[in-house]
N, C-alpha and C positions, 0 to 999 in steps of 0.2 A: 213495279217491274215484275215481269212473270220469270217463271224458270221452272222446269221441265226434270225432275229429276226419274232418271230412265236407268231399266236394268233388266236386260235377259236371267233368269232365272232357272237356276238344276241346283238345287240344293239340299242338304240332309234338312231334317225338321228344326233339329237341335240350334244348328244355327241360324237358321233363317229366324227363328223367332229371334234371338238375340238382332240381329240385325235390321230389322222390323221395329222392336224393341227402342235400337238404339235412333233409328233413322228419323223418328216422330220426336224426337226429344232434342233434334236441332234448333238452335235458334234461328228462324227464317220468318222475325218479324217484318214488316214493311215490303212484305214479298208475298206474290199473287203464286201459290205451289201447287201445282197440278205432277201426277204420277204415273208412269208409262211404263209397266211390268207385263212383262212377257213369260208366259208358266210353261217350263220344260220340263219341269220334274216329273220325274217317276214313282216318287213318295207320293202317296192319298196323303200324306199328313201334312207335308208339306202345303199342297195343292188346297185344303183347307186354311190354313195357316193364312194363303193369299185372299181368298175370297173373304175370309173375315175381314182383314185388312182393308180389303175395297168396302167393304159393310160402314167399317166403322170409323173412316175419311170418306174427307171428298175430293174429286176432282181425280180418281182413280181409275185409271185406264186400265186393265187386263184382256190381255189376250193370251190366247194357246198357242202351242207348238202348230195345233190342226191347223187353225185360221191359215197359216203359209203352206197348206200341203206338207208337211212332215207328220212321220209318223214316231210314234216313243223312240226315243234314242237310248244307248245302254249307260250304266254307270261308266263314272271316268275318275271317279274317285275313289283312292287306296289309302289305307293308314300312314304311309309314308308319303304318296307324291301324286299329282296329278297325271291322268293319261290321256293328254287330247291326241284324236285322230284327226286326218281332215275334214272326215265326213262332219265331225263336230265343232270344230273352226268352222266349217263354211254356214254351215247354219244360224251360230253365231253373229257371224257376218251380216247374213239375212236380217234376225232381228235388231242388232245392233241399226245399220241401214235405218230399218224402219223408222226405229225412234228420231232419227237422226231428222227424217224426212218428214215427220210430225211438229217438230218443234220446230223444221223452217215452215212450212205450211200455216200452222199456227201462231205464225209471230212473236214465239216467245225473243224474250231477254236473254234467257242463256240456258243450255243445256247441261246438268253435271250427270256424268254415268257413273256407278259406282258397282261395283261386284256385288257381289248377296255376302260375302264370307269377310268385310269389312266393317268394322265401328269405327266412328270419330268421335274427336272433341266435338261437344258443340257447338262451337266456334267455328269451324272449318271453312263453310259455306261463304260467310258472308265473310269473311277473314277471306277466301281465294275475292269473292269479287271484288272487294277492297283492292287486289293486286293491281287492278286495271291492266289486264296483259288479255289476248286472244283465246287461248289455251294454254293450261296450268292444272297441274294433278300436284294432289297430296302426298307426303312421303311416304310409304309405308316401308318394313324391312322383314324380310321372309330369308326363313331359310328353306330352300325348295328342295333340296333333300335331305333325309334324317341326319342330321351331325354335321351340315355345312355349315356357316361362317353366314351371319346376317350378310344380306343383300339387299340393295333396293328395287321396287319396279321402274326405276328411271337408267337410261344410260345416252353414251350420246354421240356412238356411231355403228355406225351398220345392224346388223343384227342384235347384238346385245354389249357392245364394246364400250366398257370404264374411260378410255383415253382416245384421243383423236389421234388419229394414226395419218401422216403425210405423204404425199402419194410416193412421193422421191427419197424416201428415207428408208430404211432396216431398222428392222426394232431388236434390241435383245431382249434377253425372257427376262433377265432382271430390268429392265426400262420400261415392260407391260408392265410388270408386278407394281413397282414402284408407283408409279401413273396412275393403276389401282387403286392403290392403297389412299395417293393423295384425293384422288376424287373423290372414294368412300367416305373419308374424313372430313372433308370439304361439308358433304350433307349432312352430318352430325352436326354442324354450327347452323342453328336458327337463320334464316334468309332466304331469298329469290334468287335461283340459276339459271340459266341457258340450259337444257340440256339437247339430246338430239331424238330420244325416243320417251315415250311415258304410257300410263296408259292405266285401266282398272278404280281412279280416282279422282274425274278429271270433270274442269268446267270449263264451256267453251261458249264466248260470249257473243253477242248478238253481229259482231262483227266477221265472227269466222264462221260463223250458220250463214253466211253468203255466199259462203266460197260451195264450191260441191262436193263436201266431203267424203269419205267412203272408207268402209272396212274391207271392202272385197281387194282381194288378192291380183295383184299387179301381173300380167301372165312373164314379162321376163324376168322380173326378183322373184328368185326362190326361198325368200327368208320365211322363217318359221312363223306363223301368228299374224292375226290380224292386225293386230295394234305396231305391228310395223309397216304394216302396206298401209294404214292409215297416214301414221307417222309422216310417211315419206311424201304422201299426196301432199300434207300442210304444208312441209317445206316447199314445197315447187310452187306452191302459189304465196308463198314470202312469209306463210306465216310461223314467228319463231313459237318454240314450245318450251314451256318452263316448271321446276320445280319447285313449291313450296314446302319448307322446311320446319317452320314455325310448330305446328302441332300432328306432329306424324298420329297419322291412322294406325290400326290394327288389326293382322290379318288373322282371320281364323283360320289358318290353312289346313290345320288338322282338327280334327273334334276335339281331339285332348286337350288342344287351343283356348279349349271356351274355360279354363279351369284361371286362364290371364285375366278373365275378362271385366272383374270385379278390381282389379288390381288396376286398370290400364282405365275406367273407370276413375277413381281413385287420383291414380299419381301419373296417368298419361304414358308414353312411351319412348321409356332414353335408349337409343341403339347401345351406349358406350356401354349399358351395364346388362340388359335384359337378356336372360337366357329362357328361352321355351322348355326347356328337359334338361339340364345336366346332365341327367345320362346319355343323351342320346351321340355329344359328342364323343366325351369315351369310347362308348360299342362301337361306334365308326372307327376310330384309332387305333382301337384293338383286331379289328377284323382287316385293316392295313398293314399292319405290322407280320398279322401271320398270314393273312395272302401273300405278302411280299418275301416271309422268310426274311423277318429282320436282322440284319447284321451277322449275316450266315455268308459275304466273302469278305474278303481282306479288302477293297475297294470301298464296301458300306462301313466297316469297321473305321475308315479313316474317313472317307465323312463325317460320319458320327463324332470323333475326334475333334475334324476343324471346327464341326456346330459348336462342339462343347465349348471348344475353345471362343469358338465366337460369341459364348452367350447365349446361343441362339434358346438354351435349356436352363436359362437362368432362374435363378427363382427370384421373382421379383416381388419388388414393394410394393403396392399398389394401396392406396387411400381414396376411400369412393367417397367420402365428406367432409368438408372442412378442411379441403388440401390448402397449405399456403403456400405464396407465390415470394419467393425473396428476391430483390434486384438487387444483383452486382454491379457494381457501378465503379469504372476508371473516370473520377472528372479533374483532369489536369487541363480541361480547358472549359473555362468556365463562362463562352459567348451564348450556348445553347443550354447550361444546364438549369436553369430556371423553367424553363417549356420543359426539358424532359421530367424535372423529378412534380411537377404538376399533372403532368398526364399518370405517371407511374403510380401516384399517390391514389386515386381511384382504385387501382387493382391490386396493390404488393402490400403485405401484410410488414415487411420486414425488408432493412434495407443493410447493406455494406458496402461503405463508399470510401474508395481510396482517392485522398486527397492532401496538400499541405498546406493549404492557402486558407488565412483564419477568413476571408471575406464571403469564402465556399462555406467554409463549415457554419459561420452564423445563419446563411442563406438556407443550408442545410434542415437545421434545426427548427425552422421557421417553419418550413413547407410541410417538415413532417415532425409535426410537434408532436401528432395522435400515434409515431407510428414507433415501430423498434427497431432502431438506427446502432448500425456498430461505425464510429467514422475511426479508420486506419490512418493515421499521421504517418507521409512515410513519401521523402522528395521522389520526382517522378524519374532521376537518375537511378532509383534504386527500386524501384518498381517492376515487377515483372508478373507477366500473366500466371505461372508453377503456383507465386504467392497469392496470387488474387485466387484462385484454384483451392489453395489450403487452407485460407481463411474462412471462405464460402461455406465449404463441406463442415467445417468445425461447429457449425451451426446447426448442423443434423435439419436440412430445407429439406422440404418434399419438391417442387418446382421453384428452378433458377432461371430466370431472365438476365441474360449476360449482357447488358447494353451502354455504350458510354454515353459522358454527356453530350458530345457532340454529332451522337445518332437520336432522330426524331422518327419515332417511328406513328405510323398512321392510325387517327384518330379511332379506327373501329375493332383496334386492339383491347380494349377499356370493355368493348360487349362481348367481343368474342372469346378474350382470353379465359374468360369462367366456365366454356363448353369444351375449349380445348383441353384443360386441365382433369377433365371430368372423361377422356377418350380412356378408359383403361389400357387399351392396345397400340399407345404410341409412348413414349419415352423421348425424344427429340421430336423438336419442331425446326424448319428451317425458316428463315423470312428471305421474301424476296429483297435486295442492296441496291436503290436506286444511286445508280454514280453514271450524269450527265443521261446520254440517252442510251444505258446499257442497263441490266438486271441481271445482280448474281442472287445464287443461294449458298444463305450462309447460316448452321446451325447458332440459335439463339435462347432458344427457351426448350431446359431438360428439365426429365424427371430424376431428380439423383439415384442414383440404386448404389445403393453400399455394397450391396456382393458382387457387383460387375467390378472387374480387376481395369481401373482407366489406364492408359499409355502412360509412362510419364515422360514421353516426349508432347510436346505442345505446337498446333497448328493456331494462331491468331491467340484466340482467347480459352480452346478447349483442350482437352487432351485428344491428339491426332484420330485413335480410335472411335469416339464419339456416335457415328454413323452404323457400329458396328450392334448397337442398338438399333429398337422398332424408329423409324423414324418417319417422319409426312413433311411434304413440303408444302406449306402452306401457302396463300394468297398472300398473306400480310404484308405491307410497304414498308420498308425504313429507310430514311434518306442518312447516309452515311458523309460527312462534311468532312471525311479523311480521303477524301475521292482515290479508292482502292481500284485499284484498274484491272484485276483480274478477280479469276476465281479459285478460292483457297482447293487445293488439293487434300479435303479432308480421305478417307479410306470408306467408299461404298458410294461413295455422292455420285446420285445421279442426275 
């Protein structure tokens, strides 16, 4: 199989060799690799850097800026952030095109395009074709200005939108936020998504080099970027576009960048932990606080107040390894609990099950002979969730999975649950409650935090507040055999 990997090029020196460096050291055995670089730079060193490259491979295509009539173009790159103009989109565009229109001309297998300011595992390549899908880019996560919040280059409506927005609905700012947040989290778990835009990381296989792709600019979308007038042409000819999660890429977005790069190398890239600069977010928070004239009327003073109150300033526990996962378990019905504490047994370090039935507790003991079982003797007339609450925490758990025995929850909890635990920026998880042909969301799996002050009023199984924590609402199925017909009014649930 052939496959065509293609990149317009304007890059510092520094980087580009790293990327150079890294791009040769793919695994792309049983693959016929030909190369389709475009030189826009305005570095001589750069510009060197490429021709050696074609020196010392084969199958090395270069061209100049010249070849299409363009003349040098200016820098676009700042210590902080990218400045594309259109004039340099549409150029872009141009070469991007070309390649596009090489590797159908040429009959390749597939084309991958990749930015000059990206490393991968070496795995990536043949791990995307593996997907068997049309087009699929790799995840990477950037923070695109100094002191923002990792982000990905994938989203999956309009211009740059985290959530699918419905034509007939009002969104409030907390149901964006939210919907953010759960999607962001979603790509921290290893997997293949739908999304609706992507771009910078991307293989596109011999199937969608049929269609007529293009980068150029749609004349009535005014959206910013090529890779969204691309975007948009794929869909209209059916083909869907997806994210892979498995081994995110690495952006060198800044020079300072390449100081990751031995690291990321090394141990790969976990969004949940990796920070570019420490300081960078501070000085950003600092220069918010006194642009804003923090807490200088009596209006931000009680904000600040409700946050407190809310947590929102919490200092939290956080365990970046070897977090354990304890299940709490009500099994006063004992038709399902066999299938549950089997599945559970894979992921939970530690279990506390309230029960009085000695035919439960030998079954018990059985299943989790390897494991550290506290079993509560205690009839289910006198059982209450406050207890099931006090007994949990006395255990000093880092993650509680709250689930009885007569909920089954879906099999892809056992993979996933080890990437969710590892989110530093979530404290609750919700799962989706299949009951007949509805689906609620009901908090299931916490991070305990001992300085958050919980309710001690009680909704279902948590204390009412719950939500008033960082929370994500997950994918996850559990079929719930209590067939609950509504949805709990916890405090924030969205």
């Amino acid at each position: 199989m052939k496959i065509l990997i293609g990149s317009p090029i304007k890059q510092k020196s520094s980087i580009l060799k790293v990327f150079l460096e890294n791009l040769v050291k793919m695994d792309l055995s049983d693959l016929e690799v030909s190369y389709f670089f475009i030189d826009d730079n305005t570095e001589e060193a750069s510009k060197k850097i490429l021709m050696n490259f074609q020196k010392e491979n084969q199958n090395v295509i270069l061209k100049s800026y010249q070849d299409f009539g363009y003349s040098q173009s200016d820098k676009y790159q700042t210590d902080e952030t990218h400045n594309w103009k259109k004039s340099l989109i549409e150029r872009i565009t141009t070469f991007k095109d070309e390649i596009i229109k090489f590797a159908q001309t040429n009959n390749f297998d597939y084309l991958f395009f990749i930015d000059s300011d990206i490393i991968m595992n070496s795995k990536t390549i043949k791990h995307l074709i593996s997907q068997n899908v049309d087009i699929v880019s790799e995840v990477f996560w950037t923070n695109w200005n100094v002191g923002d919040n990792l982000t990905p280059q994938v989203w999956l409506q309009d211009e740059s939108n985290f959530y699918i927005r419905d034509w007939d609905k009002k969104y409030t700012k907390n149901e964006i936020k939210q919907y953010t947040k759960d999607f962001i989290a979603k790509l921290k778990i290893p997997g293949l998504y739908e999304v609706g835009g992507l771009g910078a990381c991307t293989l596109f296989s011999k199937n969608a080099l049929k269609y007529n792709l293009s980068f150029k600019s749609i004349p009535n979308i005014s959206f910013w970027g090529e890779d969204r007038h691309f975007c948009i042409r794929a869909a209209v000819f059916g083909l869907k576009l997806y994210v892979d999660t498995y081994y995110p890429a690495y952006h060198i977005y800044r020079e300072s960048y390449l100081s990751g790069v031995d690291d990321y190398i090394k141990n790969g890239f976990n969004p949940n932990t990796f920070v570019y600069n420490p300081l960078e977010r501070g000085k950003k928070n600092l220069k918010n606080i006194l642009k804003n004239k923090f807490l200088t009327k009596i209006s931000e003073l009680k904000t600040f107040w409700k946050q407190y109150k809310n947590s929102k300033f919490l200092t939290r526990r956080l365990i970046n390894d070897d977090n354990k996962i304890t299940v709490s378990m009500m099994a006063y019905d004992n038709k399902h609990l066999e299938k549950s504490l089997k599945q559970a047994v894979k992921y939970a370090q530690e279990f506390i099950i309230f029960t009085n039935n000695d035919k439960d507790i030998t079954l018990i003991n059985k299943i989790l002979a390897n494991k550290k079982i506290h079993i509560i003797k205690i009839a289910r007339a006198h059982f209450t969730r406050k207890m099931q609450w006090e007994e949990t925490i006395k255990t000093n758990p880092n993650w509680i999975l709250f689930v009885d025995s007569d909920e089954i929850i879906e099999s892809k909890i056992v993979k996933n649950i080890k990437y969710m635990i590892k989110n530093n920026e979530v404290d609750v998880y919700t799962f989706k409650v299949k009951n007949e042909a509805h689906y609620y969301k009901y908090p299931y799996l916490i991070r305990y935090q001992p300085n958050f002050k919980y309710h001690h009023e009680f909704i279902d199984r948590l204390p009412k507040n719950i939500l008033r924590l960082n929370y994500i609402n997950s994918d996850i199925v559990i079929e719930n055999f209590k067939n609950k017909k509504n949805e709990l009014e916890y405090e924030d649930l969205i």
